[in-house]
C-alpha positions, 0 to 999 in steps of 0.5 A, a space after each residue: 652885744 657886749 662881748 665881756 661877761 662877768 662870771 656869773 653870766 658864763 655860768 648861767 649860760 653854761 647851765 643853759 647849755 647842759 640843760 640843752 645837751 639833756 634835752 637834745 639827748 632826750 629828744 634824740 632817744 625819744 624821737 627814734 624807731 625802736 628798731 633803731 634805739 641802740 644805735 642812735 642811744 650809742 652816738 646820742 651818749 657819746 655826743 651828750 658826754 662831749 658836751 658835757 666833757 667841754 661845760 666842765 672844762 669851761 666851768 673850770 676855767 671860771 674857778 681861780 687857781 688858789 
């Protein structure tokens, strides 16, 4: 696998990666006891908003400095 990749594959995998962090927070909430909702629903936003925090920051890094 080549390791260099042009800017519009970093982008397409960074929009991979925030669908993923959609779906793992999707799965998360669903997937819990409701006696357990609030708790697992306060670390999955948490988590979801970490990665989405870091695509950002590496999403920004693609854009040239005018």
């Amino acid at each position: 696998m080549r390791a260099i990749r042009s800017k519009d594959e970093v982008r397409e995998l960074l929009e991979i990666e925030e669908a993923d962090a959609w779906f793992e927070y999707l799965r998360v909430t669903r997937e819990v006891p409701a006696s357990r909702y609030v708790e697992v629903e306060i670390w999955a936003w948490a988590r979801l908003c970490g990665r989405l925090h870091s695509i950002k920051a590496r999403r920004a890094e693609l854009v040239p400095v005018a």
